[in-house]
VOPAGU-2260 file (C-alpha; in pm, 1 decimal, decimal comma):
REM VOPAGU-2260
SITE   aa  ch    i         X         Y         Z
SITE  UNK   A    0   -2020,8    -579,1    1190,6
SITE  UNK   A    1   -1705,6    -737,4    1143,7
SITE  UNK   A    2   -1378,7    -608,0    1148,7
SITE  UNK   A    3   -1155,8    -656,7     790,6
SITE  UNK   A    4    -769,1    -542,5     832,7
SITE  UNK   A    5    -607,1    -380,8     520,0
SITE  UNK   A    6    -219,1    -341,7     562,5
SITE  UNK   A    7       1,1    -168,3     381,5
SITE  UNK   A    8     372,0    -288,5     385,7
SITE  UNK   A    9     641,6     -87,2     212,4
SITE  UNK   A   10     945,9    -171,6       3,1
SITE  UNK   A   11    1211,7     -54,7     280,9
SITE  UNK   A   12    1054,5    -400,7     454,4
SITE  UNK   A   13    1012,0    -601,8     185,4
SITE  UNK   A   14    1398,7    -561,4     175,5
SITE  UNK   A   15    1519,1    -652,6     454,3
SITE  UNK   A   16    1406,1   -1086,0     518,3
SITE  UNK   A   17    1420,6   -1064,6     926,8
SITE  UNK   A   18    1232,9    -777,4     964,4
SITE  UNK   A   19     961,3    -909,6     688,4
SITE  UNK   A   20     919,8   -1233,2     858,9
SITE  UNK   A   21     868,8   -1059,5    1209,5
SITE  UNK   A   22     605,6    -871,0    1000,7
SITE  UNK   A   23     450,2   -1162,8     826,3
SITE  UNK   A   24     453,8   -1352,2    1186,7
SITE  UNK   A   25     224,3   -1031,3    1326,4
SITE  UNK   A   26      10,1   -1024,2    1004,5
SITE  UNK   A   27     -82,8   -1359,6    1040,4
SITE  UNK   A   28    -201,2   -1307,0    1387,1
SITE  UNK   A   29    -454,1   -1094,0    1299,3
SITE  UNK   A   30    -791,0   -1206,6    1356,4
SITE  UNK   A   31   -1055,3   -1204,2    1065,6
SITE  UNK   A   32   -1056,4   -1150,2     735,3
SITE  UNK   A   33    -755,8    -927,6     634,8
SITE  UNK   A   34    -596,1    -785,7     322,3
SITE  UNK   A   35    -196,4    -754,4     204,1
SITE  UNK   A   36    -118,9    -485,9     -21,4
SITE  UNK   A   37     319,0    -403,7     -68,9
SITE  UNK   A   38     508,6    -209,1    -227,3
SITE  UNK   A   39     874,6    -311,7    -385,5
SITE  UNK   A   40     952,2      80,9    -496,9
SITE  UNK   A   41    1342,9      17,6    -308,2
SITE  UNK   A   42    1383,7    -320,9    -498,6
SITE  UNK   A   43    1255,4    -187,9    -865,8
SITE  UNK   A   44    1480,7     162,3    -837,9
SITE  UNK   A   45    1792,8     -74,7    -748,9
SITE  UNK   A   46    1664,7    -260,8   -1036,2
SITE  UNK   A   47    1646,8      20,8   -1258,9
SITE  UNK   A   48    2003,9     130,5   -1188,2
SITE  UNK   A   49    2127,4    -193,6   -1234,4
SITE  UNK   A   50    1995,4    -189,6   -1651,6
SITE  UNK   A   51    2067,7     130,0   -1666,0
SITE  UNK   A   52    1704,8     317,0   -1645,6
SITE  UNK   A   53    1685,9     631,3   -1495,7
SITE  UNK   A   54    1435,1     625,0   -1161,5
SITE  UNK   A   55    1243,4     965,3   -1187,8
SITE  UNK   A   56     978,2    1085,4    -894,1
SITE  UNK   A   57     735,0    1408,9    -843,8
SITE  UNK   A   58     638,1    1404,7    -458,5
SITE  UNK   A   59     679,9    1061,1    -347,8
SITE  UNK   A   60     571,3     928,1    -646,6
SITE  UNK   A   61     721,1     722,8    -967,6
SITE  UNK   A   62     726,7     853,3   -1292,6
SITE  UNK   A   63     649,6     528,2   -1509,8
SITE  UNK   A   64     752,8     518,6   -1868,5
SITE  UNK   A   65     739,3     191,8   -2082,1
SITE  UNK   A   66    1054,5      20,3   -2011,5
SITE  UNK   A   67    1014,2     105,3   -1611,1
SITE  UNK   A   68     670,0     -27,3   -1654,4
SITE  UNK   A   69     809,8    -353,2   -1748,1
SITE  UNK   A   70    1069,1    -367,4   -1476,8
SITE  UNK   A   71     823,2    -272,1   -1189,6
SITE  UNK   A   72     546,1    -527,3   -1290,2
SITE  UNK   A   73     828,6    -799,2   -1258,7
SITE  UNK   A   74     972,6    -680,3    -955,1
SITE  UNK   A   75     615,8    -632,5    -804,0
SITE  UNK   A   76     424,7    -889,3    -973,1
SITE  UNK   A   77     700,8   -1163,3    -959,3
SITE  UNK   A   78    1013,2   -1144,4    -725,2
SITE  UNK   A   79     869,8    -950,8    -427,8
SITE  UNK   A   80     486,0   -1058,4    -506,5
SITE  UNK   A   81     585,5   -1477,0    -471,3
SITE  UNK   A   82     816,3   -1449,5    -216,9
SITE  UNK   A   83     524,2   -1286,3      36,1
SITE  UNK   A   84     321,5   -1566,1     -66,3
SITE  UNK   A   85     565,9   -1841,1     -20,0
SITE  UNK   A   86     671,2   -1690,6     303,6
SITE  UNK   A   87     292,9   -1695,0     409,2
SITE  UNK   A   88     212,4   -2027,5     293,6
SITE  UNK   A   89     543,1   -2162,7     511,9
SITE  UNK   A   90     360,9   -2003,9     866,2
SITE  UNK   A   91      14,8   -2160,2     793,0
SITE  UNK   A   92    -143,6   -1825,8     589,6
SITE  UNK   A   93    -311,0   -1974,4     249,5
SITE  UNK   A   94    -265,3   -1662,5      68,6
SITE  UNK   A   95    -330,8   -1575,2    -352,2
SITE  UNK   A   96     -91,5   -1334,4    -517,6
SITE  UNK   A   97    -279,0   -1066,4    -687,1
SITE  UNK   A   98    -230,9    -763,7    -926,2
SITE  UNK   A   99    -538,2    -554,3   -1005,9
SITE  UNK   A  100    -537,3    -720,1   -1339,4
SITE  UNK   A  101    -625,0   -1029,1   -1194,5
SITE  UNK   A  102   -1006,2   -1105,4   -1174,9
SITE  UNK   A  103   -1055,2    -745,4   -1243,9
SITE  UNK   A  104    -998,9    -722,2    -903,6
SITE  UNK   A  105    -896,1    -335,6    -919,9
SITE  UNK   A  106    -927,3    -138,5   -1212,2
SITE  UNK   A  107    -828,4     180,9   -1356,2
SITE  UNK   A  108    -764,8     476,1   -1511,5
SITE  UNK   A  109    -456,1     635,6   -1676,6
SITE  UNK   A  110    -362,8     978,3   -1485,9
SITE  UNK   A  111    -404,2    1251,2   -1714,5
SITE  UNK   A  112    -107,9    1373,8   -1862,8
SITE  UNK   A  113    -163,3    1737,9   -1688,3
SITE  UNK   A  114      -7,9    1915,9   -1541,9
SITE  UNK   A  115     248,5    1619,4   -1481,4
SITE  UNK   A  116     315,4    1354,4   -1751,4
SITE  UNK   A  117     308,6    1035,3   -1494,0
SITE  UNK   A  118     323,2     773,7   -1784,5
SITE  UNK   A  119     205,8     434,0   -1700,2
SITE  UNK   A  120      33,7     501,9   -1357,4
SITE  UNK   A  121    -313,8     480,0   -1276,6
SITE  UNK   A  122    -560,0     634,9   -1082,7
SITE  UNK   A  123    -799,2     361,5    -869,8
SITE  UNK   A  124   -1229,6     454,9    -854,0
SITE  UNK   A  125   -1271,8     231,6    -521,8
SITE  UNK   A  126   -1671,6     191,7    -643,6
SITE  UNK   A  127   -1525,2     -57,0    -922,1
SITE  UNK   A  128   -1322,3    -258,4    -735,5
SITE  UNK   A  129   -1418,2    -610,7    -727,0
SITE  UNK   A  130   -1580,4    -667,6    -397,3
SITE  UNK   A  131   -1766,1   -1020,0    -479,5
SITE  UNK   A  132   -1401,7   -1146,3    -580,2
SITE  UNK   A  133   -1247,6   -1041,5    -253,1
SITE  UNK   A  134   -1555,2   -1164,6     -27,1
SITE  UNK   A  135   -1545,5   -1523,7    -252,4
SITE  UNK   A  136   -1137,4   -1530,8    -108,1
SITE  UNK   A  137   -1246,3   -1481,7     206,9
SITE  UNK   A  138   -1522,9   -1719,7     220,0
SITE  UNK   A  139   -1255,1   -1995,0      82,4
SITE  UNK   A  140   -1050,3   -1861,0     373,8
SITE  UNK   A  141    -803,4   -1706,7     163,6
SITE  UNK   A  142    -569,6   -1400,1     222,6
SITE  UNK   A  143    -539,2   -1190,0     -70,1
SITE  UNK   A  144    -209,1   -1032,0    -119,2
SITE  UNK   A  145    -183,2    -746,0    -381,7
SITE  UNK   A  146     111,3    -591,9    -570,5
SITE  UNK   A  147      40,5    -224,8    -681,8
SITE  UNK   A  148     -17,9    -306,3   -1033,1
SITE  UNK   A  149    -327,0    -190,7   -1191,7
SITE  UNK   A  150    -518,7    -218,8   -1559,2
SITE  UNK   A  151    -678,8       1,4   -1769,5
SITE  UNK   A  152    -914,9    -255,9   -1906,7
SITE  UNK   A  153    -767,6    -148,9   -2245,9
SITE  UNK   A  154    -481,7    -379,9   -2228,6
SITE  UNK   A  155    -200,2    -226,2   -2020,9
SITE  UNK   A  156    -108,1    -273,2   -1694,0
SITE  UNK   A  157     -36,0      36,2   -1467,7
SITE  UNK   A  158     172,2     117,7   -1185,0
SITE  UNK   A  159       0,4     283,2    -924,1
SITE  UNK   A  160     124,5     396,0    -578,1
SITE  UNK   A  161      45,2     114,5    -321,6
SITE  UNK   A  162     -71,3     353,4     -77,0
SITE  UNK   A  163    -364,8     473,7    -320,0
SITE  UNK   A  164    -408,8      68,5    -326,6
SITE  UNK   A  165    -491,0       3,5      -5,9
SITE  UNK   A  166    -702,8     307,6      99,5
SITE  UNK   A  167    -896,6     216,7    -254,1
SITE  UNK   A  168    -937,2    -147,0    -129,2
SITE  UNK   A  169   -1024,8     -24,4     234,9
SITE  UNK   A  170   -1288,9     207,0      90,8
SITE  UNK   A  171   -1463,5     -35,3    -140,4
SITE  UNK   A  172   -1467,0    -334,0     113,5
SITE  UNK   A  173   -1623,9     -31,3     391,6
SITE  UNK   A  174   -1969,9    -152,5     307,0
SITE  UNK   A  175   -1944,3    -482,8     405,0
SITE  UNK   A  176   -1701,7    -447,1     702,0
SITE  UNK   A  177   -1591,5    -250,9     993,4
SITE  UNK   A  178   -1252,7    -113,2     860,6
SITE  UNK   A  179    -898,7     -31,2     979,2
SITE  UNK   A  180    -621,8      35,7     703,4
SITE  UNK   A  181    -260,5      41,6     884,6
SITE  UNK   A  182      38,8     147,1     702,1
SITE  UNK   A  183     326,4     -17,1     784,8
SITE  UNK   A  184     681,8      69,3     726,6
SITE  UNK   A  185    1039,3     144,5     866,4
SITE  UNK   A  186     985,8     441,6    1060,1
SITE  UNK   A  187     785,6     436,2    1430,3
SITE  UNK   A  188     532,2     632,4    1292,2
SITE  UNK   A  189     462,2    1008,5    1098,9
SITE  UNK   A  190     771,9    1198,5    1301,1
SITE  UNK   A  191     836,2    1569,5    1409,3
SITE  UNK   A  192    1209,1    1483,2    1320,0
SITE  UNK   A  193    1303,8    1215,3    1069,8
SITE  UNK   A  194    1625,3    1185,9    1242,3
SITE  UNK   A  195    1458,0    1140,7    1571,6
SITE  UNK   A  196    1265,8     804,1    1587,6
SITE  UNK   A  197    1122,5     925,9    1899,1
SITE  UNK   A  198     966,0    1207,8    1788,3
SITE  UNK   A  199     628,4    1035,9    1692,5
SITE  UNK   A  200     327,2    1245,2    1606,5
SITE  UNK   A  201      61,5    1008,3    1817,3
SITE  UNK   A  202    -232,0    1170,1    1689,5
SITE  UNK   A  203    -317,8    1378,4    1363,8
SITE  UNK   A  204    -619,9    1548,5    1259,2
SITE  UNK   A  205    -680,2    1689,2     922,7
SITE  UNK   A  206    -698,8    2069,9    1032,3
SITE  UNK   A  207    -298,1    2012,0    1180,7
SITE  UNK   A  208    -230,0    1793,2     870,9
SITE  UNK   A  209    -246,8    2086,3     667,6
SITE  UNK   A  210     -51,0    2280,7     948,3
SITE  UNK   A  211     271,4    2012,3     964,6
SITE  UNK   A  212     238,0    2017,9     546,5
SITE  UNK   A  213     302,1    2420,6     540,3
SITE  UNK   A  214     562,4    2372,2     761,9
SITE  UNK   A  215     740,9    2135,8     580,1
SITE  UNK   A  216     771,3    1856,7     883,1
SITE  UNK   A  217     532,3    1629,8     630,0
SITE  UNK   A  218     672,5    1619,9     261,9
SITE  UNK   A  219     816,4    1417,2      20,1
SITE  UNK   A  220     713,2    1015,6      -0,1
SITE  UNK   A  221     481,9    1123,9     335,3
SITE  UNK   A  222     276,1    1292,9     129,8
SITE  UNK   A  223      70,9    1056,9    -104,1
SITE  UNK   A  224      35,8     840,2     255,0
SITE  UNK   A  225    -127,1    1092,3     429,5
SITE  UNK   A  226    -345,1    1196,6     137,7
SITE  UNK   A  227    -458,9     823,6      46,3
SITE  UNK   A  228    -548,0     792,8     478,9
SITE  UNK   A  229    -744,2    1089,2     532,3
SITE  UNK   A  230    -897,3    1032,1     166,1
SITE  UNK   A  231   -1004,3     659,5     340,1
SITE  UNK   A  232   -1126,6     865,3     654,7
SITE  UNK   A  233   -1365,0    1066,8     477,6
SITE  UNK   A  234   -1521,6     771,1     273,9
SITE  UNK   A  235   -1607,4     496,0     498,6
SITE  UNK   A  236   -1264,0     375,3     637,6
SITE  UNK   A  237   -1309,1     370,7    1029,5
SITE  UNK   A  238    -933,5     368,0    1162,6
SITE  UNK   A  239    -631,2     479,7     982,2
SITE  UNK   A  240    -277,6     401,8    1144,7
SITE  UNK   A  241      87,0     489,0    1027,4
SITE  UNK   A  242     354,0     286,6    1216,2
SITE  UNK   A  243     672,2      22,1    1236,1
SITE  UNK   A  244     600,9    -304,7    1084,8
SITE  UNK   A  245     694,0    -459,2    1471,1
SITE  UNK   A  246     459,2    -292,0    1604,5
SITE  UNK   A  247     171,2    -409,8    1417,1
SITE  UNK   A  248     -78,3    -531,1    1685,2
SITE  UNK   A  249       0,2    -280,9    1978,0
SITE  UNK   A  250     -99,0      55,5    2006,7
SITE  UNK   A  251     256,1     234,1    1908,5
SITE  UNK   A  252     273,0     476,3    1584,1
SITE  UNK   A  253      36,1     777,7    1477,3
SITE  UNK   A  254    -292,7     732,0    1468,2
SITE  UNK   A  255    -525,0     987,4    1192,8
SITE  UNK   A  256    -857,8    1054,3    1288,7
């Protein structure tokens, strides 16, 4: 079976252009089919702050109201969506920007409002995720590269974590491929220590997942990351990795199993 690559890229290096090329460099690289999905949460909070919106969060994730709705899907949809593509296109990757609105490609479903009122975010059901679209890309020999933007197939778009995103997308494309869903961001991998880059946790199971959660050394914007990978685990998803975007292609960062 072959092997399909779904990487996750988030906003803290989206931010920064040196370290996003040296990412976009690696992703290239990959061999086979592979999939981008990115955040943009730093960019659309600094965005937020800047018109005066309030950014609110529950456990790593965004409380989405109308008027931050609006601001996110341009930030992620436009700004940071276009410049991955055009950055891509310049080092030989033909890529297609993509929301979940676009060829249905991922639907959804608005979070219930209990126990916490979310607003505008949606939840993804990887069975209804448009498979056929994605294979068609990849038989053009085009790299799709998602925002985490959603629809309700009602009319509205909705944010949803990008996380949830790519495990979705790695789950629905598990029938047709042998999958690995990496999560790349700023830090070397899930730590002991966040002050102690070093302090990598190389291997974690789901029994000691629940162990470093009670313990408080996993929290916060950790959280929905490690939920969304072990969810992928236990529904088709073959390898799960968290690590630094430079070290996508070696064997560095924390592998979940």
């Amino acid at each position: 079976m072959k092997t399909l690559t779904i990487i996750k890229i988030g906003g803290n290096i989206v931010d920064r252009p040196e370290e996003l090329d040296l990412f976009l460099e690696k992703f290239v690289n990959i061999d086979g089919p592979k999939i981008l999905v990115h955040g943009g949460g730093v960019m659309a909070s600094e965005m937020l702050t800047k018109l005066g919106l309030k950014t609110e969060m529950h456990q790593g994730r965004r409380i989405t109201d109308l008027e931050t709705l609006k601001v996110v899907s341009m930030v992620y949809a436009g700004w940071v969506n276009k410049s991955i593509i055009a950055k891509l296109q310049k080092i030989g990757c033909n890529s297609l920007g993509l929301s979940g609105a676009d060829a249905n490609s991922v639907p959804a479903v608005k979070r219930s409002p209990e126990p916490i009122d979310f607003g505008y975010v949606g939840d993804v059901d990887p069975q209804k995720i448009n498979v056929g679209f994605l294979l068609s890309l990849f038989g053009r020999g085009i790299t799709p590269v998602f925002c985490p933007l959603t629809h309700d197939s009602d009319g509205s778009l909705l944010n949803t974590n990008a996380d949830t995103m790519a495990s979705s997308i790695a789950i629905a494309m598990s029938g047709e491929y042998y999958t690995k869903l990496i999560y790349c961001f700023e830090k070397e991998g899930v730590l002991y220590d966040v002050n102690d880059s070093d302090s990598v946790i190389p291997l974690i199971t789901k029994s000691n997942y629940t162990s470093l959660k009670e313990k408080g050394v996993i929290q916060d914007g950790m959280l929905p990351k490690m939920d969304n990978a072990f969810y992928a685990l236990e529904n088709g998803v073959s390898e799960v990795y968290i690590k630094h975007a430079s070290n996508l292609g070696n064997d560095k960062g924390t592998l979940l199993k």
